[in-house]
C-alpha positions as CSV (number, residue, x, y, z in Angstrom):
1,X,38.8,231.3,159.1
2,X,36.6,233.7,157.0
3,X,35.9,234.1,153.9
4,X,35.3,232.9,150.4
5,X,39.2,232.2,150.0
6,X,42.5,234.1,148.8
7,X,44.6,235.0,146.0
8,X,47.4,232.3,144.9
9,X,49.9,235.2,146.2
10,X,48.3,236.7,149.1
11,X,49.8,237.0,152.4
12,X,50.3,234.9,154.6
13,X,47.6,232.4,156.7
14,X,45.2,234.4,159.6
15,X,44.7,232.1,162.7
16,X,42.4,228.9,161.9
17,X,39.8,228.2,164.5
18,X,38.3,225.0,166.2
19,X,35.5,224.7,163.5
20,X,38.2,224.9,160.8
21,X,40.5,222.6,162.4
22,X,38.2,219.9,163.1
23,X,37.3,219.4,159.6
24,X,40.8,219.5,158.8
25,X,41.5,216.6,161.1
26,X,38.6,215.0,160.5
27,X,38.9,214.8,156.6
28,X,42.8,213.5,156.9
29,X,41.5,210.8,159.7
30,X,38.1,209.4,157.0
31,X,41.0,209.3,154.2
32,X,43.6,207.2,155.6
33,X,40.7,205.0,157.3
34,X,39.0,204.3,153.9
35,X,42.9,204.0,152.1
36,X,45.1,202.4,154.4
37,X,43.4,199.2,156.2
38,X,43.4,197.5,153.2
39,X,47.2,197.1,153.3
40,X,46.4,195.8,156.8
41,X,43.5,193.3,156.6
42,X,41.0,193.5,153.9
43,X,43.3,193.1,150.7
44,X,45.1,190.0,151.8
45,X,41.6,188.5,152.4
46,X,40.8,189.6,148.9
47,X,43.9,188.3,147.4
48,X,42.8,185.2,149.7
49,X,39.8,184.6,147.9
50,X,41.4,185.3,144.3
51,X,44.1,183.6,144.5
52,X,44.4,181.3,147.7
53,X,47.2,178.9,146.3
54,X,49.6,182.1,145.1
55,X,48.5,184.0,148.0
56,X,52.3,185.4,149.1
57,X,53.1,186.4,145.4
58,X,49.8,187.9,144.2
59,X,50.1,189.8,147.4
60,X,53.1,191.2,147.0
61,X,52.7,191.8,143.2
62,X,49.6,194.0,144.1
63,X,51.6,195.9,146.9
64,X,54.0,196.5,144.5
65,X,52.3,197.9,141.6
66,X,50.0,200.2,144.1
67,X,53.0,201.5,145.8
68,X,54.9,202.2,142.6
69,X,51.9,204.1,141.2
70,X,51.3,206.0,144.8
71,X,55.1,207.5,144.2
72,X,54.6,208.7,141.1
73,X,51.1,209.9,141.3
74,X,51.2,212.9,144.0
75,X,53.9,214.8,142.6
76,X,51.8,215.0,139.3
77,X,48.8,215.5,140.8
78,X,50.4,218.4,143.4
79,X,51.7,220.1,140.5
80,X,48.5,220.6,138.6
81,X,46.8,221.5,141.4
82,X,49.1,224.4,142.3
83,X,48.0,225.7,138.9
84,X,44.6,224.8,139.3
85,X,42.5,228.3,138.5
86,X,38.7,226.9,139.1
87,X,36.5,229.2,140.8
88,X,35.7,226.8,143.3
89,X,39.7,227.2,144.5
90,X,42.8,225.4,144.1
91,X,42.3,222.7,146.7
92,X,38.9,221.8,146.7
93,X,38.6,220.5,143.2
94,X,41.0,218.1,144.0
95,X,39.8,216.9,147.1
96,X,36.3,216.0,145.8
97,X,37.1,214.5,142.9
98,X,39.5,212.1,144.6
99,X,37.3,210.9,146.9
100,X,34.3,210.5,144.5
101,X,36.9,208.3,142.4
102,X,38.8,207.1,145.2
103,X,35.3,205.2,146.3
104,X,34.6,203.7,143.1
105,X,38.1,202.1,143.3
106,X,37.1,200.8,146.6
107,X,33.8,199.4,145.0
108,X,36.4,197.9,142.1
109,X,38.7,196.3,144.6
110,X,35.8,195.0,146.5
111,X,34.3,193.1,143.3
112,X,37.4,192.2,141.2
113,X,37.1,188.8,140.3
114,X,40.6,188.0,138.8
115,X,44.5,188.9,139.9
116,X,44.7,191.4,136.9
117,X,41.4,193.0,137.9
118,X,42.8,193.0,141.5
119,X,46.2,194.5,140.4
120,X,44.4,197.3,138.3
121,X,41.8,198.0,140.8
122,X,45.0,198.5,144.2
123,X,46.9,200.7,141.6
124,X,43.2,203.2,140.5
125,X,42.9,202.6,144.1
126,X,46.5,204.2,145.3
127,X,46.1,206.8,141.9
128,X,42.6,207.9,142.8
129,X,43.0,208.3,146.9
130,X,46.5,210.7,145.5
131,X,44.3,212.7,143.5
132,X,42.7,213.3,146.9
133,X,46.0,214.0,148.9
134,X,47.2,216.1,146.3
135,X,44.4,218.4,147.5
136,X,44.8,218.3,151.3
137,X,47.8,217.6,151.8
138,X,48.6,221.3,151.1
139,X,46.5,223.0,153.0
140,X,48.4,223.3,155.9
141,X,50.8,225.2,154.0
142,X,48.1,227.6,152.7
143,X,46.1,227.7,155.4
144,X,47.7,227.7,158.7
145,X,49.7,230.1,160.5
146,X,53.7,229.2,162.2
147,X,52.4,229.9,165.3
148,X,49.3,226.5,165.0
149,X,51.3,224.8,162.8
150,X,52.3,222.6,165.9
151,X,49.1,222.0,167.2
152,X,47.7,221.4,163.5
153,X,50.2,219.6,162.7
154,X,49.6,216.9,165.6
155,X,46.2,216.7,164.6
156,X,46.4,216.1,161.0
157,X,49.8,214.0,161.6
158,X,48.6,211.3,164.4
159,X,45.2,210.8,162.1
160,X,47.1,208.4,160.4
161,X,47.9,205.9,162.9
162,X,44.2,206.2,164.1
163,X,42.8,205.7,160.6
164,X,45.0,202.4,160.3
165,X,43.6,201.3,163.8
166,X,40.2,202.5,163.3
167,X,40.0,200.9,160.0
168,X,41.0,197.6,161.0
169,X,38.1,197.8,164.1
170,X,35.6,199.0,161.6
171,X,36.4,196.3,159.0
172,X,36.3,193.5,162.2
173,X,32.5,194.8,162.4
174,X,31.4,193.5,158.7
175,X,34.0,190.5,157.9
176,X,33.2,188.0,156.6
177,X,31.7,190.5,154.3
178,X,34.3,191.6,152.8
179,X,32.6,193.7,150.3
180,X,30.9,196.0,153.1
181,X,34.5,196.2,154.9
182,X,36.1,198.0,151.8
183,X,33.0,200.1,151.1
184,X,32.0,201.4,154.6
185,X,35.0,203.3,155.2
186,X,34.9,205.1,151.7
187,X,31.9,206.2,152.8
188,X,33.4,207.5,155.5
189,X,35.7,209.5,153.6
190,X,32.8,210.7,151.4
191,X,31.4,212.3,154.5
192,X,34.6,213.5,156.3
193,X,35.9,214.9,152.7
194,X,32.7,216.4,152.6
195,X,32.5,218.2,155.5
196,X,35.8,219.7,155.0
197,X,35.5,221.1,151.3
198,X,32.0,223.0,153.2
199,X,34.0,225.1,155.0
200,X,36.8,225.3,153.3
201,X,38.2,229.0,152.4
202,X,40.1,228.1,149.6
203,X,43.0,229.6,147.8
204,X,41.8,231.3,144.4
205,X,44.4,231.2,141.4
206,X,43.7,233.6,138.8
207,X,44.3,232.8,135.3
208,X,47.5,235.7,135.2
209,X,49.2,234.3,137.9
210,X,48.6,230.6,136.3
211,X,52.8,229.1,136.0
212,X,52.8,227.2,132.5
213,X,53.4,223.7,132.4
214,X,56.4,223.0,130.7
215,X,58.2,219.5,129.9
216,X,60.9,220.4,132.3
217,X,57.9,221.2,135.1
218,X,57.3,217.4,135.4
219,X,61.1,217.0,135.8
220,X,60.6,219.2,138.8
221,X,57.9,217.0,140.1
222,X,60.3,215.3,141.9
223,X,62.8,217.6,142.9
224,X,63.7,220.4,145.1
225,X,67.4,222.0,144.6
226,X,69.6,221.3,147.5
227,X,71.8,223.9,146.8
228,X,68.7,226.3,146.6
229,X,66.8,225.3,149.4
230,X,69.1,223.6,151.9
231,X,67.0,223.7,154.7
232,X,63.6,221.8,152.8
233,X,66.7,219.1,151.4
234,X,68.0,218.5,155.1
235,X,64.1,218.1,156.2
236,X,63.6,215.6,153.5
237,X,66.8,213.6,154.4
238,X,65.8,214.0,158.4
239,X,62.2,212.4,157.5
240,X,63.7,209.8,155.2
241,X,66.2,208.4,157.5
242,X,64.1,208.4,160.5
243,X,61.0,207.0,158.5
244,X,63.6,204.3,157.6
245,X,64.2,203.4,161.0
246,X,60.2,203.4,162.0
247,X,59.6,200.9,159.0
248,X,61.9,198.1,160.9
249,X,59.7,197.8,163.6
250,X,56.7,198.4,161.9
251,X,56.9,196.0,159.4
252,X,58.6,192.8,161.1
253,X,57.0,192.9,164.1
254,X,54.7,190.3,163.4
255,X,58.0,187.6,162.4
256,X,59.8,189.1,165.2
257,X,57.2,188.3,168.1
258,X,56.4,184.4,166.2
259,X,60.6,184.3,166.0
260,X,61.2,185.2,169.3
261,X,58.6,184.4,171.2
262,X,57.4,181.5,169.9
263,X,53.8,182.6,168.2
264,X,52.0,181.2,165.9
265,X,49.3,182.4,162.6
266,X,46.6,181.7,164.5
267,X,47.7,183.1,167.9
268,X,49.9,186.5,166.6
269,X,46.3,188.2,165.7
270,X,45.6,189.7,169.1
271,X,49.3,189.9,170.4
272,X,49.4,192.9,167.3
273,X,46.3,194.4,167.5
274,X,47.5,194.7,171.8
275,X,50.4,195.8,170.5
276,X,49.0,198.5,167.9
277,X,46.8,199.8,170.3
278,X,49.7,200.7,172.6
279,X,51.9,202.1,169.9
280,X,48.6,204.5,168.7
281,X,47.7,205.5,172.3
282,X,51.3,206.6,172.3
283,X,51.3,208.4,169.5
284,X,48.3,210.3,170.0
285,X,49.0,211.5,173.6
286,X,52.7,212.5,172.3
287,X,51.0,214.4,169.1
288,X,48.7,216.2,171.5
289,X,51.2,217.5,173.9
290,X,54.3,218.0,172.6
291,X,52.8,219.8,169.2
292,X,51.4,222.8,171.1
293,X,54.5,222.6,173.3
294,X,56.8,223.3,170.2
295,X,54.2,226.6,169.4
296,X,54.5,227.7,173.0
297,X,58.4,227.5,173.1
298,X,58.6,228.3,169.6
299,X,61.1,226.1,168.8
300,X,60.6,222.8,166.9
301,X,64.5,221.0,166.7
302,X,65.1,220.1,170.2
303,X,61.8,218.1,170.2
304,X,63.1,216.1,166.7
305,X,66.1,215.7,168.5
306,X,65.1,214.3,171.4
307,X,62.3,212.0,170.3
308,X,64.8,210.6,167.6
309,X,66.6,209.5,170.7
310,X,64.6,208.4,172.6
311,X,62.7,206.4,169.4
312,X,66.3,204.6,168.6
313,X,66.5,203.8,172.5
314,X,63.3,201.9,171.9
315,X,64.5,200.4,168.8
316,X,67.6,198.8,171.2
317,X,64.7,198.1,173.9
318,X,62.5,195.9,171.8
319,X,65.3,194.6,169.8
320,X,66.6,192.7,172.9
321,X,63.3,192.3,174.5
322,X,63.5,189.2,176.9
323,X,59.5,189.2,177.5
324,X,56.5,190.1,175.7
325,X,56.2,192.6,178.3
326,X,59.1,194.5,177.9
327,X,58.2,194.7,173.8
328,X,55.1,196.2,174.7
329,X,56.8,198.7,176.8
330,X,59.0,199.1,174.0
331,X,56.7,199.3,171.8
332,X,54.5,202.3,173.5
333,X,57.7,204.2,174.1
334,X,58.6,204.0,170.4
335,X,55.5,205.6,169.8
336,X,55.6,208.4,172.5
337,X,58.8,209.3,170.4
338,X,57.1,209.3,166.9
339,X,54.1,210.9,168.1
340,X,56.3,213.6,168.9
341,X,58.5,213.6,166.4
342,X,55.7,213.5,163.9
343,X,54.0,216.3,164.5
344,X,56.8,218.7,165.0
345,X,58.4,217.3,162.2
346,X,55.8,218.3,159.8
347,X,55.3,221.9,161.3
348,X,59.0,222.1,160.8
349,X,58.6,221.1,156.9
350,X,55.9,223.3,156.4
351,X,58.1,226.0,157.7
352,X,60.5,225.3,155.5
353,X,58.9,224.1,152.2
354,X,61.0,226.1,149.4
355,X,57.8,228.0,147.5
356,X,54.1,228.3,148.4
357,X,53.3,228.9,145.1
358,X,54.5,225.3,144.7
359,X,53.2,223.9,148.0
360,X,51.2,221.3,146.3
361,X,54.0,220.0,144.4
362,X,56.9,220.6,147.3
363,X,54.1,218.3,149.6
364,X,54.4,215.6,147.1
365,X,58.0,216.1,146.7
366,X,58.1,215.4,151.0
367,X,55.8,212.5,150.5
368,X,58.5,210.6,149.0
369,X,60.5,210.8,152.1
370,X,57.9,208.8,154.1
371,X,57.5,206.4,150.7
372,X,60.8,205.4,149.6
373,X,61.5,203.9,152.8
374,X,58.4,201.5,153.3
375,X,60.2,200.2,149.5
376,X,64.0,200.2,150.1
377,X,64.1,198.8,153.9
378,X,62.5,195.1,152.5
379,X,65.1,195.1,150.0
380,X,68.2,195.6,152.6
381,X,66.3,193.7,155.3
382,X,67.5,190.4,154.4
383,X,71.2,191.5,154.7
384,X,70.7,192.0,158.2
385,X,68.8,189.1,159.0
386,X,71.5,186.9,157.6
387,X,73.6,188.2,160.2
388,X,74.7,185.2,162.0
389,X,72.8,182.0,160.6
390,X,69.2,184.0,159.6
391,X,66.5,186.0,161.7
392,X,68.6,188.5,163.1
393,X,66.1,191.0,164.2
394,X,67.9,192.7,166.8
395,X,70.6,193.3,164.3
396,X,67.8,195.1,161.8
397,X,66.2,196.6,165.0
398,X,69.4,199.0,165.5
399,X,70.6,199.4,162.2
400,X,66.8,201.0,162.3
401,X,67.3,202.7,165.5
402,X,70.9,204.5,164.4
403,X,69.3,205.1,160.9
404,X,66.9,207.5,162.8
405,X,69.7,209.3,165.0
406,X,71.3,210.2,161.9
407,X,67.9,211.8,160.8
408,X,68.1,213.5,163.9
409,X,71.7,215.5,163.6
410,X,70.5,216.3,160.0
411,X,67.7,217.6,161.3
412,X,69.6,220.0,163.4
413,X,71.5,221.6,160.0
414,X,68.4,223.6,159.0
415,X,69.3,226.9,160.0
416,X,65.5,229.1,159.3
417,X,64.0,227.2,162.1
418,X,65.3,226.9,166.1
């Protein structure tokens, strides 16, 4: 794209080239690898070190307060910077402020010497990296026209599952120095964040088109009216119900494969990371292809359709997996599905979103579809479990797998998009 950036009410996105593009994907990808592996490796060693008698509860108490601050702090963050009237744009402010902060948290987590300073530093953590995503998140919406959103959308879309994966490799490389494996990768945000804001055209807001901020604005934060905007509500409930299923497999496999298969602490390590690979491989090759496929045919349903299918098949597969083997085929089959259905998905929100005035705001509004879940399905887990004596996965496996079929046929109510 060209230019110095447009209007907050200009028309609509011209076509984003491969320069453009790149950056995009390369400033989502440095993000979640400097945010997410912590969740995954490098704050449970931290907790580890802080706490190593309490290790389970401090854990989860961090996890908890970070999460509970990450829900809140987008919304607020979107909304302000859909007002935003700074000469240097509406995005871009955002974007480089978060990271600057968001990798002082890091150097915070990485030297917190007590649970409360490890508690405060996850939640400036989760606050600082939303500042960021309050930013980017967007720009999609103001950026990119419906006939990329599919390929942009598998780009920016599978860059989370890499960052995870990447993160944990990149982390492997400086343990047991634990302080270089939480600061290295905010570096690498520093750089990819960087990159991006270069050649970013951003959106200008001038201060006459500036929306006041009202009490009742915060209200709407969090909401978008069904009854409004039907077609953005069914795309929420879609991605919430389908992001519920996901989280069952996600998050238990680890109990699952020592449950049914018999591992242990010390030999689950490189079962998952065998097992990641092939669900991120999956992912990424799905993205890729069926994201530009949904441009080309210019229709983006029967792709959610079909990969919710397929993904609850998968669900049933590794539910009643009678070998390792089989899991792993599950396991790269279930991401095949959400490769697919994650990048059509989100050109399909984008579509959709209710205001682009608001697209900051409406972004952060969708973010709470992929974050409720990751809180509520731990809390009805155990109900599931219990199921016959305790450790009933494959009972949680398809309650998973039919939770995302419904996401599916509420997918197909939005009537704007085919």
């Amino acid at each position: 794209m060209d230019g110095d950036g447009e209007s907050g009410t200009q028309a609509m996105p011209t076509p984003v080239g491969v320069g453009f593009t790149s950056a995009l994907t390369g400033a989502f990808f440095c993000t979640w690898l400097a945010l997410l592996p912590p969740t995954q490796v490098t704050l449970a060693l931290r907790v580890q070190q802080i706490a190593p008698h309490d290790k389970a509860a401090v854990l989860s108490l961090v996890l908890a307060v970070g999460a509970a601050v990450a829900l809140v702090a987008q919304n607020i963050f979107g909304v302000l910077s859909d007002r935003t009237t700074s000469r240097f744009g509406m995005r871009r402010p955002w974007i480089v402020a978060g990271a600057l902060l968001g990798v002082a948290s890091l150097g915070f987590l990485a030297t917190a010497r007590s649970v409360g300073g490890l508690v405060a530093a996850w939640a400036l953590t989760q606050l600082t990296f939303n500042i960021l995503l309050a930013g980017l998140s967007p720009v999609v919406a103001d950026q990119v026209p419906s006939g990329q959103l599919g390929k942009v959308s598998a780009l920016t879309g599978m860059t989370t599952q890499l960052g995870v994966f990447g993160g944990v490799l990149l982390a492997q490389v400086f343990l047991p120095n634990l302080a270089l494996a939480i600061l290295v990768p905010g570096l690498f945000c520093l750089v990819g964040t960087g990159v991006f804001v270069a050649v970013l055209p951003d959106r200008r807001l001038s201060a006459a088109e500036r929306r006041p901020l009202r009490p009742s604005t915060w209200v709407r934060a969090y909401w978008v009216s069904p009854r409004e905007h039907p077609d953005f509500a069914w795309a929420w409930l879609s991605r919430f119900l389908v992001q519920c299923g996901n989280v069952t497999l996600i998050s238990y496999q680890t109990f699952f494969l020592m449950s049914r298969f018999g591992y242990t602490d010390d030999t689950v390590g490189p079962v998952l990371t065998q097992v990641l690979l092939v669900n991120v491989v999956g992912i990424v090759v799905a993205a890729l292809v069926f994201g530009p496929l949904s441009d080309r045919a210019r229709r983006r349903k029967p792709f959610v359709l079909a990969s919710a299918v397929v993904l609850a098949l998968a669900h049933a597969l590794a539910a009643f997996a009678p070998t390792l083997g089989v899991y792993i085929v599950a396991t790269a089959v279930a991401g095949i599905a959400a490769g697919c259905f994650l990048a059509v998905d989100l050109a399909l929100v984008t579509t959709v979103l209710p205001s682009r005035a608001d697209a900051a705001k409406d972004m952060g509004v969708f973010h709470l579809a992929n974050a409720l879940p990751q809180m509520l399905m731990p809390a009805v887990a155990p109900v599931f479990l219990a199921i016959g004596g305790g450790d009933n996965y494959p009972a949680f496996f398809l309650a998973g797998g039919a939770l995302g079929l419904a996401g599916a046929f509420c997918n197909q109510r939005i009537r704007s998009v085919r």
